[in-house]
Structure formats: C-alpha cells, structure tokens
C-alpha atoms as a printed R data frame, in Angstrom:
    type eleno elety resid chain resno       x       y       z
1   ATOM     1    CA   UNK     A     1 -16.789  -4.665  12.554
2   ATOM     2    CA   UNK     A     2 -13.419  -4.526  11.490
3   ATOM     3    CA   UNK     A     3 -10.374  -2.246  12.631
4   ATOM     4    CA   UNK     A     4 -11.205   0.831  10.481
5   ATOM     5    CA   UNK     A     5 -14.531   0.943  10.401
6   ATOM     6    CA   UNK     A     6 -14.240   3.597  13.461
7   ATOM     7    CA   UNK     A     7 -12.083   5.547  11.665
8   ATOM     8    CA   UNK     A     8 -14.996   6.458   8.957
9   ATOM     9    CA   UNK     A     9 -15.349   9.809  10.054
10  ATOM    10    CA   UNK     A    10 -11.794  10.335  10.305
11  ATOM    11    CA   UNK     A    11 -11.322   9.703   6.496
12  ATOM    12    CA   UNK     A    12 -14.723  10.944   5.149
13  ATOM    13    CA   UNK     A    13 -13.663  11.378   1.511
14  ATOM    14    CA   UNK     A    14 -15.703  13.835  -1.228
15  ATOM    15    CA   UNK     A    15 -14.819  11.614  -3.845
16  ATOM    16    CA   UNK     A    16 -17.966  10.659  -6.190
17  ATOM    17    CA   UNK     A    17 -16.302   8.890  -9.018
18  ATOM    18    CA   UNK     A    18 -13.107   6.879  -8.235
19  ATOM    19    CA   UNK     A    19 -12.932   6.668 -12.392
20  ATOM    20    CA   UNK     A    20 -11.770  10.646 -11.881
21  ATOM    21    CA   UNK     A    21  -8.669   9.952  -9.699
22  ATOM    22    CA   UNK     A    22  -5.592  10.367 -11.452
23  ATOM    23    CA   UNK     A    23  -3.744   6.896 -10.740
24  ATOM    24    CA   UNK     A    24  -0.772   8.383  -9.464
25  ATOM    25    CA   UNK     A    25  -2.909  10.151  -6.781
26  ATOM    26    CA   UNK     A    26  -3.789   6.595  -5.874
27  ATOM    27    CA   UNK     A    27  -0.103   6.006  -5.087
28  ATOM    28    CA   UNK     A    28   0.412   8.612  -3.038
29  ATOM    29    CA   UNK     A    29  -2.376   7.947  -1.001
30  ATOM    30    CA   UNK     A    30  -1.396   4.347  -0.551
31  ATOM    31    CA   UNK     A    31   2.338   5.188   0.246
32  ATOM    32    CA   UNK     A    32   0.961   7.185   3.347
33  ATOM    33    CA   UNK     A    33  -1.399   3.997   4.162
34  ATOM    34    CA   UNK     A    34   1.531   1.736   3.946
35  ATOM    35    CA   UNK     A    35   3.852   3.801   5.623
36  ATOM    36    CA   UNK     A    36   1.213   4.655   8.341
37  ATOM    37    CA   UNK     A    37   0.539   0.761   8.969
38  ATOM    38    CA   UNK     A    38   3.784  -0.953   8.902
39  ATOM    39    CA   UNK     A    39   4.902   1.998  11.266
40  ATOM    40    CA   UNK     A    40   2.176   1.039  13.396
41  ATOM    41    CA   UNK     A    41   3.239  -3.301  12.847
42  ATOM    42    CA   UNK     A    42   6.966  -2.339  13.943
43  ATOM    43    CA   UNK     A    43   6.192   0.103  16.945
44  ATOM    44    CA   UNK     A    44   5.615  -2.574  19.579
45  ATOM    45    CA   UNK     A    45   5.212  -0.959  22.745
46  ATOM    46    CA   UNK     A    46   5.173   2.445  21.623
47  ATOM    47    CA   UNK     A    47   8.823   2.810  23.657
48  ATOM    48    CA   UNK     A    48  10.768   3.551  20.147
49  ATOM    49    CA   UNK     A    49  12.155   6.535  18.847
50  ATOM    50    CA   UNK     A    50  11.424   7.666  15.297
51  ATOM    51    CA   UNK     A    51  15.063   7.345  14.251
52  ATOM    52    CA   UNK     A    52  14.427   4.109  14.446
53  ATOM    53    CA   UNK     A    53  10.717   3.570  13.134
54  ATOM    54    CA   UNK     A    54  12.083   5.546  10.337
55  ATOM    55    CA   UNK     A    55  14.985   2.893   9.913
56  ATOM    56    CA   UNK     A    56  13.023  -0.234  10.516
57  ATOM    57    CA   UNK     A    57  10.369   0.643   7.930
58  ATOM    58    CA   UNK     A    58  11.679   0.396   5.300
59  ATOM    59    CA   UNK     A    59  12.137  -3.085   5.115
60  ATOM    60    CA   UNK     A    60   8.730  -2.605   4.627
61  ATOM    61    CA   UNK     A    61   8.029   0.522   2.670
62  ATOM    62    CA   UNK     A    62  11.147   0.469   0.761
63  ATOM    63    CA   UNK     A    63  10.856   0.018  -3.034
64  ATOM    64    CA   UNK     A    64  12.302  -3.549  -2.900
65  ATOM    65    CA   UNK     A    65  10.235  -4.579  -0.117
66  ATOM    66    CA   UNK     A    66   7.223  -3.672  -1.609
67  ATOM    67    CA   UNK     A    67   8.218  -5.249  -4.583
68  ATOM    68    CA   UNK     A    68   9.181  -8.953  -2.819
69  ATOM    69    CA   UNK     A    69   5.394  -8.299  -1.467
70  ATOM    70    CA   UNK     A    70   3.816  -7.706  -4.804
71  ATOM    71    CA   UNK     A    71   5.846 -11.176  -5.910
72  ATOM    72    CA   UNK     A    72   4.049 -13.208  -3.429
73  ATOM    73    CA   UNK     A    73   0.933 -11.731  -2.932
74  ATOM    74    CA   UNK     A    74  -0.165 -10.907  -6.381
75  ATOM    75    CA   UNK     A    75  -2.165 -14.099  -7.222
76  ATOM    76    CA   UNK     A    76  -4.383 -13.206  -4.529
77  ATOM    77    CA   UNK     A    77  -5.692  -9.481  -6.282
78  ATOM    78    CA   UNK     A    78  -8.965 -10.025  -7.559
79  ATOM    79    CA   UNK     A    79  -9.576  -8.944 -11.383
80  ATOM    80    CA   UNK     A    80 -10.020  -5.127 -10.796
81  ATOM    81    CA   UNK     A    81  -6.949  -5.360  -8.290
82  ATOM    82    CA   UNK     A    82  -4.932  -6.610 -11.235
83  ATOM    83    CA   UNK     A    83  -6.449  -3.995 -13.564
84  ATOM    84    CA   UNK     A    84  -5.770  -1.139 -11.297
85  ATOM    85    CA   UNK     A    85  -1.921  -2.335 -10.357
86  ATOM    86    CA   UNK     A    86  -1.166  -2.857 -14.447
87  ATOM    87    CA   UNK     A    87  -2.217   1.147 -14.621
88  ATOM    88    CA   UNK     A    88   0.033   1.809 -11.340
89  ATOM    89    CA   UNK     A    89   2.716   0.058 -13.032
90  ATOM    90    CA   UNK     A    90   2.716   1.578 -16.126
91  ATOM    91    CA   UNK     A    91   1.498   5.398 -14.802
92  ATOM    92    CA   UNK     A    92   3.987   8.040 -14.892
93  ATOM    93    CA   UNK     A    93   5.087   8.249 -11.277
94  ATOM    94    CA   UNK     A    94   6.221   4.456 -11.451
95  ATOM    95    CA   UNK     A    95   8.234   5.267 -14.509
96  ATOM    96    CA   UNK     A    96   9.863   8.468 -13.116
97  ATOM    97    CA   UNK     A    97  13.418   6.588 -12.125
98  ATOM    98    CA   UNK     A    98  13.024   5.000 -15.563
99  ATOM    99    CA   UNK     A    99  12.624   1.226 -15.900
100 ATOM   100    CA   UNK     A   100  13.626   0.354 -12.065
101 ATOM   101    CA   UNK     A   101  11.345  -2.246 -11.808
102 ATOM   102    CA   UNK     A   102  11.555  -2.544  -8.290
103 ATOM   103    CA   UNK     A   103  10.167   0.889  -8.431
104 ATOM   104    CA   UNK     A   104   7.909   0.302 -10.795
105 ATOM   105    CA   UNK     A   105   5.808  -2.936  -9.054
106 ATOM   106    CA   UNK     A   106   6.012  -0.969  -5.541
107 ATOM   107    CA   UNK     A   107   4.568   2.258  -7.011
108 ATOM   108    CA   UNK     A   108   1.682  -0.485  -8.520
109 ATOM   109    CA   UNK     A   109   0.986  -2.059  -5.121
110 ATOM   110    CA   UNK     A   110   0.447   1.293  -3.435
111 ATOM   111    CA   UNK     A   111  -2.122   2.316  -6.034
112 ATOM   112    CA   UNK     A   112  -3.449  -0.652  -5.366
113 ATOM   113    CA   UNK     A   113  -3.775   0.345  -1.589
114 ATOM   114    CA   UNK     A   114  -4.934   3.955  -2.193
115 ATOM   115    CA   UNK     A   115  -7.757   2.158  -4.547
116 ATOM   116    CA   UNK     A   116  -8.557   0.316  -1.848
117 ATOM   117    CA   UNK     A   117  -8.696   2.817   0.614
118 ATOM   118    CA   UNK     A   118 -10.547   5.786  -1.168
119 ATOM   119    CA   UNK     A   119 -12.914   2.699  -2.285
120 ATOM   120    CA   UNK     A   120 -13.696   2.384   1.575
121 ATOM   121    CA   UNK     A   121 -13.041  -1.318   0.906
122 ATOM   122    CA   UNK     A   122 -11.581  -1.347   4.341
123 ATOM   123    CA   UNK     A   123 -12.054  -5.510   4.978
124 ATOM   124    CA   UNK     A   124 -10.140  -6.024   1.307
125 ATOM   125    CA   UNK     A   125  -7.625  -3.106   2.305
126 ATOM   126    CA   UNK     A   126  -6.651  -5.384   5.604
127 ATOM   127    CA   UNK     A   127  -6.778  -8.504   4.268
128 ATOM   128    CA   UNK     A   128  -4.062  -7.427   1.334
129 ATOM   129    CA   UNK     A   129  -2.418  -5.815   4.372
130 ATOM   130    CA   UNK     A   130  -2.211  -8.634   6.414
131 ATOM   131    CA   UNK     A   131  -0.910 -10.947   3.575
132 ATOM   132    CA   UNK     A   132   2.127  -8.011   2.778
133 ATOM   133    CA   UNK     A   133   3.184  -8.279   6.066
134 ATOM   134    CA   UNK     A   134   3.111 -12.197   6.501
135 ATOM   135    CA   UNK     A   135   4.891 -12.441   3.089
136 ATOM   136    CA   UNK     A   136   7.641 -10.002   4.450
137 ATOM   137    CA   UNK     A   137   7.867 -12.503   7.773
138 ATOM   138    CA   UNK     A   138   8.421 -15.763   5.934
139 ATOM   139    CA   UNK     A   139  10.750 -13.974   3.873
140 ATOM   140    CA   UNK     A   140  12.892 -13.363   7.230
C-alpha cells in the first residue's frame, strides 16, 4: 500500500475516458499536485509560516525548477509519459508566454503529473515524484 492509496476516496474522479481531457486541464491539475507535494517536502515540522512555504517553493514549482527536473528525469518516462509531455509541451497553455522554454518543458512535466494522477497511477505518480525532488537535491 503506498502513500495515496488512502486518499482514494478523497480524489474519486468521474472521469471515464482520460482520451477526453483537454491536455491543458492535465496541467492544471498537476500544478496543484506539485505545488501540494513539494509544499508538503519543505514544511518540516509544520512550525512555518506560509510566507515562507510560499517563498521556498518555488525552487520547486517555479518554471525553471521544473524545467532542471524535466532535464534529469526525462529518460526515466516510459513511452506514453513521453507521448503525453510532447502534447504538454506543445499545447496551448505551454505556449501562452510564447517560446519560453523554461515554460514550456515545466507546463509538459505537470501534464505529465495530472496524467498520472487522474490515471490513479498513484505508485508511477510517486516514483516520478520522488526522482523530481532528488534531482532538485543533487542540484543543491
């Protein structure tokens, strides 16, 4: 049993045919994933205040973060991983500050998360979690 297997009920979902989700809705969904567990990495004993969550995250949830993790992670997305973060890289969202590509490869990885998690592929979700946070510690 793994970490978000309790949470099932939490995140029941209505969704019948992940082929129907608009990619960039994939995006936003795995921004808030992102957002919600790096917050969660960085809040240690639970004694800080959200000025400073807020400014801590986003070495991890910041555009070029996410973009250094995409760099050293990516040879570790399986085939439909890769398939799904070439259409979040080319979707309209991760084109909307024109050719940042920064902006671009981050907006990829989170529809690569909010695949992940509307799939209810909760043990991939975590592992690709996992390896974006250690790539962001060896970076320093």
């Amino acid at each position: 049993m793994n970490e978000f297997d309790a949470l099932g009920k939490l995140f029941e979902s209505k969704i019948i045919d992940l082929k129907e989700v608009p990619v960039d809705t994939f995006a936003y969904i795995g921004d808030a994933v992102l957002n919600l567990y790096f917050i969660n990495y960085i809040i240690d004993s639970g004694r800080k205040k959200a000025g400073k969550l807020h400014n801590e995250s986003k070495n991890y949830v910041s555009a070029t973060a996410q973009s250094k993790i995409v760099d050293n992670i990516i040879n570790n997305f399986t085939e439909e991983e890769n398939s799904i973060y070439k259409r979040g890289l080319n979707s309209k969202g991760a084109k909307k500050r024109g050719n940042d590509i920064n902006y671009r490869k981050a907006t990829a990885f989170e529809t690569v998360i909010g695949y992940l998690f509307l799939k209810k592929d909760y043990t991939r979700l975590n592992e690709i979690l996992e390896l974006s946070k250690n790539a962001l510690k060896e970076r320093g």
